[in-house]
Each structure stands twice: as structure tokens, then as C-alpha cells.
CHARMM-style PDB file with segment names, atoms N, HN, CA, C and O in Angstrom:
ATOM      1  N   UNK     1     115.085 100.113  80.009  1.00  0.00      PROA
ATOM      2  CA  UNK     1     115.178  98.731  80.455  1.00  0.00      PROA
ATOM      3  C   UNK     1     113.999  98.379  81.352  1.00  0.00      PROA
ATOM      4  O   UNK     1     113.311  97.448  80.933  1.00  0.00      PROA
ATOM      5  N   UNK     2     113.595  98.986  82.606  1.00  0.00      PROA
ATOM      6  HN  UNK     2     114.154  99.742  82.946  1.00  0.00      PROA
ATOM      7  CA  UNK     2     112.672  99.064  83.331  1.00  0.00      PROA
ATOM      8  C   UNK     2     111.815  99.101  82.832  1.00  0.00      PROA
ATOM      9  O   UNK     2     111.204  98.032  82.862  1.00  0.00      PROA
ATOM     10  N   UNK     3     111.184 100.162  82.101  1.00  0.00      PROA
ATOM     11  HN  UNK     3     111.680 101.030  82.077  1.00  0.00      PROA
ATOM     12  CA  UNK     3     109.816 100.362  81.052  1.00  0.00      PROA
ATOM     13  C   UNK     3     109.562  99.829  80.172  1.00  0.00      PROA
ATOM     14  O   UNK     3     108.515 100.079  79.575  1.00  0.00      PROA
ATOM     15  N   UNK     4     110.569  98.734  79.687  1.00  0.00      PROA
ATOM     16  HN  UNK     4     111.420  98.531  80.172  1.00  0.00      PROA
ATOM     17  CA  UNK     4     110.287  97.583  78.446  1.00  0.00      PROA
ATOM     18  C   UNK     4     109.950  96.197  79.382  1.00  0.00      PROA
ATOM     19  O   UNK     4     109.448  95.301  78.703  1.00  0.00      PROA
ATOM     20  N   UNK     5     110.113  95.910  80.626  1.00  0.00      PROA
ATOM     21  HN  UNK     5     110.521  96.637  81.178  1.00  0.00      PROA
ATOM     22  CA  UNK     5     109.944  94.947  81.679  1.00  0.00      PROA
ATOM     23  C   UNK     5     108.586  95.231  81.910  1.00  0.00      PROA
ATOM     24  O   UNK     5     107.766  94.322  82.046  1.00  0.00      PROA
ATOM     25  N   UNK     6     108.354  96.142  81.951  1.00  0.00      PROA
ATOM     26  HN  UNK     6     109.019  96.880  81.841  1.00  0.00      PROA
ATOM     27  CA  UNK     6     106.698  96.821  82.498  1.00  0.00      PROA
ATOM     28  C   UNK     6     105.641  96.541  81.507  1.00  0.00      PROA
ATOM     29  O   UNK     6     104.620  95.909  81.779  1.00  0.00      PROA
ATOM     30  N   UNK     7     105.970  97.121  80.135  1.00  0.00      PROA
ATOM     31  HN  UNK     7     106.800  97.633  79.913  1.00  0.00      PROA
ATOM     32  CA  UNK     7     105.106  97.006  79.203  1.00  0.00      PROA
ATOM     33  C   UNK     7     105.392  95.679  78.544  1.00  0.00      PROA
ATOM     34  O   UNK     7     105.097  95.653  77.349  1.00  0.00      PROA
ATOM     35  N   UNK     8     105.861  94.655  79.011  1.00  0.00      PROA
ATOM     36  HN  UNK     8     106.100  94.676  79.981  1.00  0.00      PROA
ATOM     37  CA  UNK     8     105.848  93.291  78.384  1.00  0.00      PROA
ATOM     38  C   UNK     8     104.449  92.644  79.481  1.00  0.00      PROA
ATOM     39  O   UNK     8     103.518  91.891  79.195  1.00  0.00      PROA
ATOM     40  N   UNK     9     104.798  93.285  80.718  1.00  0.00      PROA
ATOM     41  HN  UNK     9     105.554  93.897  80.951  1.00  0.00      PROA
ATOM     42  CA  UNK     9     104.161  92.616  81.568  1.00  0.00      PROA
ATOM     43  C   UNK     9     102.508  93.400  81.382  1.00  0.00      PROA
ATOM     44  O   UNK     9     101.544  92.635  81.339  1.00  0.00      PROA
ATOM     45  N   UNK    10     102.324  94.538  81.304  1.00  0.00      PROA
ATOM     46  HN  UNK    10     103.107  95.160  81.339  1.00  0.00      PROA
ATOM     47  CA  UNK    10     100.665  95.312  81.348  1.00  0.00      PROA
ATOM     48  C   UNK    10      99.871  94.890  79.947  1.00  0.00      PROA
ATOM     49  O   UNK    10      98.687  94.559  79.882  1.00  0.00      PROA
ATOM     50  N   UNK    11     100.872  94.989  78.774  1.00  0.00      PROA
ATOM     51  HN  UNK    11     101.834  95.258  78.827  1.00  0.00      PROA
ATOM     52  CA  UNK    11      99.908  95.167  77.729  1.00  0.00      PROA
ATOM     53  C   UNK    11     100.172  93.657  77.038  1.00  0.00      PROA
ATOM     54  O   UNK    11     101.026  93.275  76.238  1.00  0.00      PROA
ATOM     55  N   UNK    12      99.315  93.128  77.549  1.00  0.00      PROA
ATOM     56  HN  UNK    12      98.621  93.437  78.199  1.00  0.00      PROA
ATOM     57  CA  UNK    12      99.028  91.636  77.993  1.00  0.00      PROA
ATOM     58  C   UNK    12      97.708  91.577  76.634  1.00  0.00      PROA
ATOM     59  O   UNK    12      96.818  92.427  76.660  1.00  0.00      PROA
ATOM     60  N   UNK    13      97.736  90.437  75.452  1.00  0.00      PROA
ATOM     61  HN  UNK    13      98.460  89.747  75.431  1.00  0.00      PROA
ATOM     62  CA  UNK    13      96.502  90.668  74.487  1.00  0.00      PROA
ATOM     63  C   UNK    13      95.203  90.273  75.269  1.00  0.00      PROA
ATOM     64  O   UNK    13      95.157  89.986  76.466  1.00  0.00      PROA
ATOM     65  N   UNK    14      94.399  90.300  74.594  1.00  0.00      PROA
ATOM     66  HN  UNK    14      94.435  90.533  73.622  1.00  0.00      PROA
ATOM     67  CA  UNK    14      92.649  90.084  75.123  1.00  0.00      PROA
ATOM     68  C   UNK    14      92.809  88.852  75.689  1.00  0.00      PROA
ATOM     69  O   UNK    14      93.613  88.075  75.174  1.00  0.00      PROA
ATOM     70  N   UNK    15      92.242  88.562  76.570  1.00  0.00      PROA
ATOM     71  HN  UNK    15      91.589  89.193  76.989  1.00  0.00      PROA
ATOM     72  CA  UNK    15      91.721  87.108  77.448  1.00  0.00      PROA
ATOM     73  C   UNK    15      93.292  86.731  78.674  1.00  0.00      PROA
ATOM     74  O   UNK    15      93.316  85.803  79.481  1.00  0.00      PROA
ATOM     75  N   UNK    16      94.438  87.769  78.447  1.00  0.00      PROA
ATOM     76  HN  UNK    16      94.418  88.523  77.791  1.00  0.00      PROA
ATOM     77  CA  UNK    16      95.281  87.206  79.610  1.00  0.00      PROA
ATOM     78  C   UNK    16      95.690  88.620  80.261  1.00  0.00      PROA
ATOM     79  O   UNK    16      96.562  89.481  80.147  1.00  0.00      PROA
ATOM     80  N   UNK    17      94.479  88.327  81.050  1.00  0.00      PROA
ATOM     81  HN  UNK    17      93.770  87.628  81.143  1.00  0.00      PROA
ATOM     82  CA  UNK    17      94.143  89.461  82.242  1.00  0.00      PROA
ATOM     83  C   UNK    17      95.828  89.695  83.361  1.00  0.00      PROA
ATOM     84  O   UNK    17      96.742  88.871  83.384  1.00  0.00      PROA
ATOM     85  N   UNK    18      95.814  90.330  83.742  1.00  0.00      PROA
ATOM     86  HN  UNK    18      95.072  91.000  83.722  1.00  0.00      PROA
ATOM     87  CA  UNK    18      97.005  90.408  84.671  1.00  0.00      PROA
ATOM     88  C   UNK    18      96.842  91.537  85.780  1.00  0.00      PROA
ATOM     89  O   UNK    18      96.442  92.687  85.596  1.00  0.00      PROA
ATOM     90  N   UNK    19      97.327  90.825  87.222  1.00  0.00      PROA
ATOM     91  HN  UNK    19      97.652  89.891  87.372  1.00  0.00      PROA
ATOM     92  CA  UNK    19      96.673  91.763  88.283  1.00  0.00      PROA
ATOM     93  C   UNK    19      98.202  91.496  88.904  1.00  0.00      PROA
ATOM     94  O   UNK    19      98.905  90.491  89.008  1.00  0.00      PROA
ATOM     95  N   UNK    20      98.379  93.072  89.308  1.00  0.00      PROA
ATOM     96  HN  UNK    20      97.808  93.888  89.224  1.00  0.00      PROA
ATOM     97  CA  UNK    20      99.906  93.225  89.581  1.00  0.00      PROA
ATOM     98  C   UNK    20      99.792  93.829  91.072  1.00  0.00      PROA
ATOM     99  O   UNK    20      98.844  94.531  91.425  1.00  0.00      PROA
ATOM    100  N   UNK    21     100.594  93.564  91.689  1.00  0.00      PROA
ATOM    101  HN  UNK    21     101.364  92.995  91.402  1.00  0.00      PROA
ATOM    102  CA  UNK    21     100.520  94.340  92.956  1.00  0.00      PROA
ATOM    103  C   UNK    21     102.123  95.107  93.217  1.00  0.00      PROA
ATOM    104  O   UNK    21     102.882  95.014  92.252  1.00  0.00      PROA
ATOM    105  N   UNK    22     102.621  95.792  94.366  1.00  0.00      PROA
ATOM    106  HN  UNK    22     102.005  95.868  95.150  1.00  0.00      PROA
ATOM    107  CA  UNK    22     103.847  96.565  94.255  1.00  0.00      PROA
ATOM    108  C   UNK    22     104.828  95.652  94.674  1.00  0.00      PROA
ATOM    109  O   UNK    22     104.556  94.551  95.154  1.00  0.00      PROA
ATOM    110  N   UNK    23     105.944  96.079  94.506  1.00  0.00      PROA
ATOM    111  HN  UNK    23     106.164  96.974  94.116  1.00  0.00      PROA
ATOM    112  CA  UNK    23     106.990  95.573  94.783  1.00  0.00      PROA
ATOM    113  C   UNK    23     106.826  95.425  96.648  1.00  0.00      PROA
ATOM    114  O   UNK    23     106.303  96.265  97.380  1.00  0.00      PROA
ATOM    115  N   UNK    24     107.541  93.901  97.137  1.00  0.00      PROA
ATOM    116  HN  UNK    24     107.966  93.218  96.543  1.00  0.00      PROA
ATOM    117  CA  UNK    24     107.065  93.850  98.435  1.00  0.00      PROA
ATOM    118  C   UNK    24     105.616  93.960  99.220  1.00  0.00      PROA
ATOM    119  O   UNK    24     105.255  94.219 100.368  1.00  0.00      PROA
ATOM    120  N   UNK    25     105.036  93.646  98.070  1.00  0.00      PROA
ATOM    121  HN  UNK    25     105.329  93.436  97.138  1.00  0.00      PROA
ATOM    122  CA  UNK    25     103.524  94.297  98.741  1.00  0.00      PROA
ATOM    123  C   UNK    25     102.226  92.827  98.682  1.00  0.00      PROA
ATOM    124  O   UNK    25     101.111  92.690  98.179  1.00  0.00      PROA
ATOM    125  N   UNK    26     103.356  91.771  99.670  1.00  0.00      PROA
ATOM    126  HN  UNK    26     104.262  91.883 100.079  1.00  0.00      PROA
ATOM    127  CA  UNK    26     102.669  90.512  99.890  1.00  0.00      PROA
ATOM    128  C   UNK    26     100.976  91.062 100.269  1.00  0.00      PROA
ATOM    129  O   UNK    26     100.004  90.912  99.529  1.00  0.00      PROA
ATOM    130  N   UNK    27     100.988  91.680 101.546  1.00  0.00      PROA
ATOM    131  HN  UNK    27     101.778  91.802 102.148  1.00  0.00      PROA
ATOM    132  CA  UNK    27      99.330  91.838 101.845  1.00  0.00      PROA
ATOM    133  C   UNK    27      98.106  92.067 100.918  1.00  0.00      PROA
ATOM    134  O   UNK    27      96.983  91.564 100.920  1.00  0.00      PROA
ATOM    135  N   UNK    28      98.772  93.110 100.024  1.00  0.00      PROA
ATOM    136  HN  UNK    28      99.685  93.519 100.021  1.00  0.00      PROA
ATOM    137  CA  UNK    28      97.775  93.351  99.168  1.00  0.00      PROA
ATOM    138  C   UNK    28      98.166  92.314  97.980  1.00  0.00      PROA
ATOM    139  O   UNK    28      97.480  92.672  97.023  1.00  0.00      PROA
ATOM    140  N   UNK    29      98.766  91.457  97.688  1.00  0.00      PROA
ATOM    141  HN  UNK    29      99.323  91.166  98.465  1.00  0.00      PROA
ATOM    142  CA  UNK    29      98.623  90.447  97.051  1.00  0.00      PROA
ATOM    143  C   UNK    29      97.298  88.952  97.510  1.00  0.00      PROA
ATOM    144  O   UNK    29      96.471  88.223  96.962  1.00  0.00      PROA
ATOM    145  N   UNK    30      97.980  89.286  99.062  1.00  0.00      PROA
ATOM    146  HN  UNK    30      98.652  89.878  99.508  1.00  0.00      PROA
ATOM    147  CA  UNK    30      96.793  88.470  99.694  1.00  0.00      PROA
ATOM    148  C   UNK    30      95.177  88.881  99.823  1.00  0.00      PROA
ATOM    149  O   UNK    30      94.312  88.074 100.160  1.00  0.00      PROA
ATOM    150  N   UNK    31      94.864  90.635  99.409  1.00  0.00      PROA
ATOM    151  HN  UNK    31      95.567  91.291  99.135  1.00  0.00      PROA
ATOM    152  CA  UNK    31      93.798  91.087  99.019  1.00  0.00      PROA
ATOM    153  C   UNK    31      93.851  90.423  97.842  1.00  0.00      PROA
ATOM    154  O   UNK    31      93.040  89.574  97.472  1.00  0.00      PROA
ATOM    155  N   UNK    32      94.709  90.769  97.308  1.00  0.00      PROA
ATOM    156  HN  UNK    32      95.368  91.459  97.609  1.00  0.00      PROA
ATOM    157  CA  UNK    32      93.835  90.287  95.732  1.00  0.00      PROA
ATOM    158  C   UNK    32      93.241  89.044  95.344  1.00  0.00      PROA
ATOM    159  O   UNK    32      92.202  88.736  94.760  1.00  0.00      PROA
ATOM    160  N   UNK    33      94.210  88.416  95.841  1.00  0.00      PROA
ATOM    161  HN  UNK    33      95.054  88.666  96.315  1.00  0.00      PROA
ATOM    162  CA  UNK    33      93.866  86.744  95.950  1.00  0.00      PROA
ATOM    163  C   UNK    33      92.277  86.217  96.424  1.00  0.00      PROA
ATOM    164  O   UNK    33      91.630  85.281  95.954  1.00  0.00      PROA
ATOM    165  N   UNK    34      91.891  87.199  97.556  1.00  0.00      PROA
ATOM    166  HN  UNK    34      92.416  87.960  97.937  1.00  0.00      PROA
ATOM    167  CA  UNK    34      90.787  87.189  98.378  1.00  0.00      PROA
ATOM    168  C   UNK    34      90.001  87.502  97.448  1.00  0.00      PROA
ATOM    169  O   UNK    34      89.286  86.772  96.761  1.00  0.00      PROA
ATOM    170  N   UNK    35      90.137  88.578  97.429  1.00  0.00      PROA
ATOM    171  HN  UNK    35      90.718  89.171  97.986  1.00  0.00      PROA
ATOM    172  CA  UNK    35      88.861  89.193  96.157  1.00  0.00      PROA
ATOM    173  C   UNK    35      88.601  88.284  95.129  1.00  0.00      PROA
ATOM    174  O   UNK    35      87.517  87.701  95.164  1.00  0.00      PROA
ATOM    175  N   UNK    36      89.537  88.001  94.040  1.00  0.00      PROA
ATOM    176  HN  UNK    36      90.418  88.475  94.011  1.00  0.00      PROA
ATOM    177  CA  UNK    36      89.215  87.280  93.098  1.00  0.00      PROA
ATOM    178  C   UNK    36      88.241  85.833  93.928  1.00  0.00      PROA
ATOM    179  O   UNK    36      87.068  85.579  93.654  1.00  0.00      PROA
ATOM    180  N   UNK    37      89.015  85.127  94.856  1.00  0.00      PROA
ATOM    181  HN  UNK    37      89.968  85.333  95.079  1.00  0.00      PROA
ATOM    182  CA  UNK    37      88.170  83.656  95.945  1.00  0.00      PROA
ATOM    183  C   UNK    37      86.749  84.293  96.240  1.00  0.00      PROA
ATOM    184  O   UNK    37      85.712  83.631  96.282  1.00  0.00      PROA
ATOM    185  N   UNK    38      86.838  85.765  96.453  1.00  0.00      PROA
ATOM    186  HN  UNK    38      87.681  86.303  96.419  1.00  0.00      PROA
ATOM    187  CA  UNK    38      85.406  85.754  97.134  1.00  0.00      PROA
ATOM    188  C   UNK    38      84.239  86.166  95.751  1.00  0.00      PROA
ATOM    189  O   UNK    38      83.177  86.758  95.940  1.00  0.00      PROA
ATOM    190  N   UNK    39      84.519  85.904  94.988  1.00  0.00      PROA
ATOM    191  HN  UNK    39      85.383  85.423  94.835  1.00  0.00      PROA
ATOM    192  CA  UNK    39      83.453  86.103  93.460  1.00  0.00      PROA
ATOM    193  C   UNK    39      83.115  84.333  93.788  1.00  0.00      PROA
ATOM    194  O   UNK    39      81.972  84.118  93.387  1.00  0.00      PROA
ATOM    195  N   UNK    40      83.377  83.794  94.035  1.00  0.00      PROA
ATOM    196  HN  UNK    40      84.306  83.969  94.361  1.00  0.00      PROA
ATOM    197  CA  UNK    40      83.099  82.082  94.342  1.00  0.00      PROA
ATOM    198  C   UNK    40      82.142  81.890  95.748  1.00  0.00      PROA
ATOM    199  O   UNK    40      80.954  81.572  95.811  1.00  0.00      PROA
ATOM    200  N   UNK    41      83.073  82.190  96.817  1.00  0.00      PROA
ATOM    201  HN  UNK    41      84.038  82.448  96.766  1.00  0.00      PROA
ATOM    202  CA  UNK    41      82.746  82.061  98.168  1.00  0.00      PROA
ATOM    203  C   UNK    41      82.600  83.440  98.864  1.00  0.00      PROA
ATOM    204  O   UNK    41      83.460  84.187  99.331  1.00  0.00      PROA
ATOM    205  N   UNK    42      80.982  83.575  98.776  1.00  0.00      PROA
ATOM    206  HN  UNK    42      80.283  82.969  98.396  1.00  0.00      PROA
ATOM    207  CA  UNK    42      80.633  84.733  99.685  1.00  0.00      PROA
ATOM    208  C   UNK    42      81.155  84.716 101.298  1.00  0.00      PROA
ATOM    209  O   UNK    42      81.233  85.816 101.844  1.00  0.00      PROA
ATOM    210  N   UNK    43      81.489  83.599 102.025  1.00  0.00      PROA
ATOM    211  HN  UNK    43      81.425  82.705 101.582  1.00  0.00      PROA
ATOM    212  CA  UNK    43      82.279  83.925 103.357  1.00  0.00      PROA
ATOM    213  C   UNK    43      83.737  84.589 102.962  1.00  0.00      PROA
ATOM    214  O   UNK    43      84.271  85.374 103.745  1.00  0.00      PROA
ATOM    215  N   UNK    44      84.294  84.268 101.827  1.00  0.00      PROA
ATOM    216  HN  UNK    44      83.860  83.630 101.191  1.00  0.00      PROA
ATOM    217  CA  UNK    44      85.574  84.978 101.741  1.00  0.00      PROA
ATOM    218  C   UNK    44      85.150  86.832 101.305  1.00  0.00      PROA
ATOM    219  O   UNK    44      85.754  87.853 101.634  1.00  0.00      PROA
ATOM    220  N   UNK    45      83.901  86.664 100.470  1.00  0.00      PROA
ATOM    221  HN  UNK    45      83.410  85.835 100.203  1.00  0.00      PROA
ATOM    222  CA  UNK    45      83.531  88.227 100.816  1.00  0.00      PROA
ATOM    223  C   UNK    45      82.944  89.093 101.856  1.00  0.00      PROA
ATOM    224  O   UNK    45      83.159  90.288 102.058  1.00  0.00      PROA
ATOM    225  N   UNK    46      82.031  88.135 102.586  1.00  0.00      PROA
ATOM    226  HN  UNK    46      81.856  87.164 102.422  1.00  0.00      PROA
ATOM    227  CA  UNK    46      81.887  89.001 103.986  1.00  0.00      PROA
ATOM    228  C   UNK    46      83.073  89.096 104.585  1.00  0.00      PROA
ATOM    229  O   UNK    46      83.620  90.198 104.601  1.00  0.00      PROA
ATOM    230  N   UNK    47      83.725  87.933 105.213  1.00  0.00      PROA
ATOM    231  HN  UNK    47      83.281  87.037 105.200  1.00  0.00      PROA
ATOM    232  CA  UNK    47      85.283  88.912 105.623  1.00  0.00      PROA
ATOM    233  C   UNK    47      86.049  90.024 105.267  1.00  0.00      PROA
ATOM    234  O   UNK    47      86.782  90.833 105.835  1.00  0.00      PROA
ATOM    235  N   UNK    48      85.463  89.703 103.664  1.00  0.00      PROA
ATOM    236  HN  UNK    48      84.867  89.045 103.203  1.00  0.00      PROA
ATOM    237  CA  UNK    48      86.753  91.159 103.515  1.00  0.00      PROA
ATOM    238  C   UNK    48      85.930  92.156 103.853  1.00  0.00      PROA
ATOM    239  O   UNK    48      86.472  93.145 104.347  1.00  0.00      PROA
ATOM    240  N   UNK    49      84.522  92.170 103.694  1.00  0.00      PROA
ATOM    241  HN  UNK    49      84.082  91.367 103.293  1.00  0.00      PROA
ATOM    242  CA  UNK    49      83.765  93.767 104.038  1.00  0.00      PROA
ATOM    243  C   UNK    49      83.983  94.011 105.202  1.00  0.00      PROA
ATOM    244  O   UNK    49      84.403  95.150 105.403  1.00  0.00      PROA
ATOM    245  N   UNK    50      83.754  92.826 106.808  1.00  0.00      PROA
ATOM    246  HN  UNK    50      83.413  91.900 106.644  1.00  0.00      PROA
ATOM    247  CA  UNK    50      84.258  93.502 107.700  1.00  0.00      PROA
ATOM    248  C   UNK    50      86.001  93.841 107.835  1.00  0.00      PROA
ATOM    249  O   UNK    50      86.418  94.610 108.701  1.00  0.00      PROA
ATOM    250  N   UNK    51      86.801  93.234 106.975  1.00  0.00      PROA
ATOM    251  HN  UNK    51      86.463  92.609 106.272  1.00  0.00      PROA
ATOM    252  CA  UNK    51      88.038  93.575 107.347  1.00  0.00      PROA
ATOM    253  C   UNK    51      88.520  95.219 106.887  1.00  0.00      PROA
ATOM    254  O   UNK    51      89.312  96.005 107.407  1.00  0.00      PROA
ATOM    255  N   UNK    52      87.773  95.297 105.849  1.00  0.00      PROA
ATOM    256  HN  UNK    52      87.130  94.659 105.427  1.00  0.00      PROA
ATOM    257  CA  UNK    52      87.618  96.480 105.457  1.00  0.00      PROA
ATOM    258  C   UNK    52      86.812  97.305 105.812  1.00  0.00      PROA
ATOM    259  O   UNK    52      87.229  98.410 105.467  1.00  0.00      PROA
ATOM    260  N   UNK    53      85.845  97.379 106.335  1.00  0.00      PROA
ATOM    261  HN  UNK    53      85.506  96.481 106.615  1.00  0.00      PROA
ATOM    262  CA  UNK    53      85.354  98.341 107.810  1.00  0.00      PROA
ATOM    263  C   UNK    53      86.162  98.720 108.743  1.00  0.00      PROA
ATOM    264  O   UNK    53      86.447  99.888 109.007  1.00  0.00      PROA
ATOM    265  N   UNK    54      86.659  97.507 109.409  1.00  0.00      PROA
ATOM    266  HN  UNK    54      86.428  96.559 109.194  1.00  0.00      PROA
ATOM    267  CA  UNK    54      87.645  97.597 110.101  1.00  0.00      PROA
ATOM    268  C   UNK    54      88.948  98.934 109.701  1.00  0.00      PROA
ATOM    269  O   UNK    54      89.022 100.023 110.270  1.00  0.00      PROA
ATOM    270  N   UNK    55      89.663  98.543 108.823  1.00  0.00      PROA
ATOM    271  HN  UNK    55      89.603  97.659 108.361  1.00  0.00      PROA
ATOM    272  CA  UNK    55      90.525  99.188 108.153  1.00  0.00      PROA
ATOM    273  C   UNK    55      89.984 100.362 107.885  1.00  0.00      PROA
ATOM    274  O   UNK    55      90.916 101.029 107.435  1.00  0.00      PROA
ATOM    275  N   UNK    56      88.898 101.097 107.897  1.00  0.00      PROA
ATOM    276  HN  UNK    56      88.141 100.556 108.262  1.00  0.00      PROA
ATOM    277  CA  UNK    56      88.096 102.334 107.605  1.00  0.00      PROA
ATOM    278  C   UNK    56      88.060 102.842 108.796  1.00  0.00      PROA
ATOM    279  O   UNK    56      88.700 103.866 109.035  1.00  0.00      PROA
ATOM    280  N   UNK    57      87.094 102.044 110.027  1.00  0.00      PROA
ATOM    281  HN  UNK    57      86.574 101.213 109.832  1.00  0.00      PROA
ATOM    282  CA  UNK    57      87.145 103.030 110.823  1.00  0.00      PROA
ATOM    283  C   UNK    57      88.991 103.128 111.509  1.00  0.00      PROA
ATOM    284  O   UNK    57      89.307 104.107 112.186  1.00  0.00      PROA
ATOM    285  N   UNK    58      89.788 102.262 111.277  1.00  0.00      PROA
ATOM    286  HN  UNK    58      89.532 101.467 110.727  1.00  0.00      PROA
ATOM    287  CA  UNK    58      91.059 102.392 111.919  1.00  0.00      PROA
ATOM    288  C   UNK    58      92.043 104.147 111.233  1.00  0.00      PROA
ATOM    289  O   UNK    58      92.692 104.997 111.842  1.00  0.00      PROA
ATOM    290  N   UNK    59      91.752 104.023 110.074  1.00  0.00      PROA
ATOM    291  HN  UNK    59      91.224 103.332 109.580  1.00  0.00      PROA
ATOM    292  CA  UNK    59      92.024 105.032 109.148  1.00  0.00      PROA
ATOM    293  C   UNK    59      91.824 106.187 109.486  1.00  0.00      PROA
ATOM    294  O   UNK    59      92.614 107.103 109.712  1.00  0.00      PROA
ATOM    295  N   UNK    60      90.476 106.122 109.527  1.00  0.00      PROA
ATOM    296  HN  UNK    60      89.833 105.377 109.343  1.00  0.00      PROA
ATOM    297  CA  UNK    60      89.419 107.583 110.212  1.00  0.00      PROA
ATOM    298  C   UNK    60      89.804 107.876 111.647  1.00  0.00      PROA
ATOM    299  O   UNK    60      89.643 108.985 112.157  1.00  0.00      PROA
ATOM    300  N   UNK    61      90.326 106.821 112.280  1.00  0.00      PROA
ATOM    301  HN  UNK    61      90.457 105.921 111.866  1.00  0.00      PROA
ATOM    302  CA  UNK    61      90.368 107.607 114.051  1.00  0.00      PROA
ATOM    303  C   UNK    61      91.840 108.352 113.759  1.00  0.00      PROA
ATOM    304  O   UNK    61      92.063 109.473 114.216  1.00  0.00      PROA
ATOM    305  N   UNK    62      93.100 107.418 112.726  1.00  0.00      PROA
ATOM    306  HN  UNK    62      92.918 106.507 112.355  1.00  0.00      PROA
ATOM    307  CA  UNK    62      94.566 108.021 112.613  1.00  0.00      PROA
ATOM    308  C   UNK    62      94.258 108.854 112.266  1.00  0.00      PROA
ATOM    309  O   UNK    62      94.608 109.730 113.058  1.00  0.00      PROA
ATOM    310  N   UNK    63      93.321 109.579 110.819  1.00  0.00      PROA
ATOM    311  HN  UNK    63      93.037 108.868 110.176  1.00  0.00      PROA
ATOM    312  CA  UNK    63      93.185 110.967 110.402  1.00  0.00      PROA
ATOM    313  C   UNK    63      92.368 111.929 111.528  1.00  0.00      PROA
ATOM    314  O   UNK    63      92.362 113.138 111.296  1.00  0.00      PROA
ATOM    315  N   UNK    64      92.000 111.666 112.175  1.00  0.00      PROA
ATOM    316  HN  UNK    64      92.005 110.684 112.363  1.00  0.00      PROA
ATOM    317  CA  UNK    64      91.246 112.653 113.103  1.00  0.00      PROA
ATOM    318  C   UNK    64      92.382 112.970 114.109  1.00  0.00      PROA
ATOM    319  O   UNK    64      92.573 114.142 114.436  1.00  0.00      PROA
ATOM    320  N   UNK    65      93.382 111.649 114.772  1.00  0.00      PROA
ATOM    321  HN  UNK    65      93.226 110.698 114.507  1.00  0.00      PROA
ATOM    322  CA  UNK    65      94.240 112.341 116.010  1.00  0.00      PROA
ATOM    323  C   UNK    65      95.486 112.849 115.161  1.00  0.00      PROA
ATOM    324  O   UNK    65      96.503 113.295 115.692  1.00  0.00      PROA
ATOM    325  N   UNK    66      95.337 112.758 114.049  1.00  0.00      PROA
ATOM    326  HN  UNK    66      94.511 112.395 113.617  1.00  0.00      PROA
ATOM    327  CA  UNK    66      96.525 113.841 113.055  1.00  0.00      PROA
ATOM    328  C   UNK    66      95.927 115.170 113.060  1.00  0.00      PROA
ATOM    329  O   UNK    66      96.734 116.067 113.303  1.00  0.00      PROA
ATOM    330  N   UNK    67      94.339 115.645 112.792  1.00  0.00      PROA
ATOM    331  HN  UNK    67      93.684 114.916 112.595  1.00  0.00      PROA
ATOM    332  CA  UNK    67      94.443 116.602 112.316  1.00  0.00      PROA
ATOM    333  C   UNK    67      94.271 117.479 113.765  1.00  0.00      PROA
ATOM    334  O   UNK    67      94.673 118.632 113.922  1.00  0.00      PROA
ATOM    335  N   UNK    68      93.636 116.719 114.697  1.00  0.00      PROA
ATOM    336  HN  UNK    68      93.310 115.782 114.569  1.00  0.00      PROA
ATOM    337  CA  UNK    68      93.993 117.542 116.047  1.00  0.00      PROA
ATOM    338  C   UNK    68      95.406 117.592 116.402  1.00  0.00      PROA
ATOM    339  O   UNK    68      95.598 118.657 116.989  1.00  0.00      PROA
ATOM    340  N   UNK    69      96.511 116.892 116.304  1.00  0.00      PROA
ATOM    341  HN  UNK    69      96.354 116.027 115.827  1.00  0.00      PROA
ATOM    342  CA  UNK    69      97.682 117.409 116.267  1.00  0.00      PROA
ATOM    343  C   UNK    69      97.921 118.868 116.004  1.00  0.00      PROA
ATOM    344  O   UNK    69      98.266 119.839 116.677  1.00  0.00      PROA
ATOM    345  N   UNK    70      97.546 118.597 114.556  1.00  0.00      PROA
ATOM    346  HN  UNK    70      97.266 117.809 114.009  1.00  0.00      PROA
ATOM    347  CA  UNK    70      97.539 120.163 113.516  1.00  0.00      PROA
ATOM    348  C   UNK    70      97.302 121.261 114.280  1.00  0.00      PROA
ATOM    349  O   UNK    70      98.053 122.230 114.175  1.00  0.00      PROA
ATOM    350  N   UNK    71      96.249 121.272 115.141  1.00  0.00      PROA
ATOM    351  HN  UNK    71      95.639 120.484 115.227  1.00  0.00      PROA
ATOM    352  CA  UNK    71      95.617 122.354 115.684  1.00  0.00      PROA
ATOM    353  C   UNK    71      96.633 122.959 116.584  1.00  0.00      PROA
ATOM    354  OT1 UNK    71      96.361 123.971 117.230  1.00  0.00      PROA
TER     355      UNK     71
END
């Protein structure tokens, strides 16, 4: 039942593209949205590069005070 819901929705014919995001997963819907706006409007793509810097170095400091935990 599930996997016939899925493959109605992915295997979509040529020219009707489809961009899916997860269940509950408004934010990265609102990435996507961005991304596709910023192929138009380069201010909607510099934001996302710094928002995504951002989100990199935030990433990198959680994995570093995890792996000193470890120690």
C-alpha cells in the first residue's frame, strides 16, 4: 500500500520533475523552495551559502565537543 503511494509519486514521466522532502520536514522544504528561487535571484543564493556556512561551521564545533567527550 505504502510502496504503491511512493512509486505513483517518484516515477513521475519526462518533463514532471518532482522534489520531495520527509515527512514533517517543513525546513528543508523551505531549502528547497530557496534553492530552486535562488537559480533566479542570486541574493536568495548568497544567503543560502552563508546560511550554509553557518550550518557547517555549527556542525563541526557539535562534532568536535562529541568526539572530545569520547576521549
Amino acid at each position: 500500500e505504502g510502496v504503491d503511494a511512493l512509486y505513483s509519486t517518484v516515477q513521475m514521466p519526462p518533463g514532471i520533475p518532482v522534489a520531495t522532502v520527509g515527512i514533517d520536514g517543513a525546513k528543508n522544504a523551505a531549502y528547497l523552495a530557496c534553492e530552486i528561487l535562488s537559480i533566479k535571484y542570486p541574493e536568495i543564493a548568497r544567503r543560502l551559502e552563508v546560511l550554509r556556512a553557518e550550518m557547517r561551521e555549527e556542525l563541526e564545533e557539535k562534532s568536535k565537543t562529541l568526539k572530545e567527550r569520547r576521549k
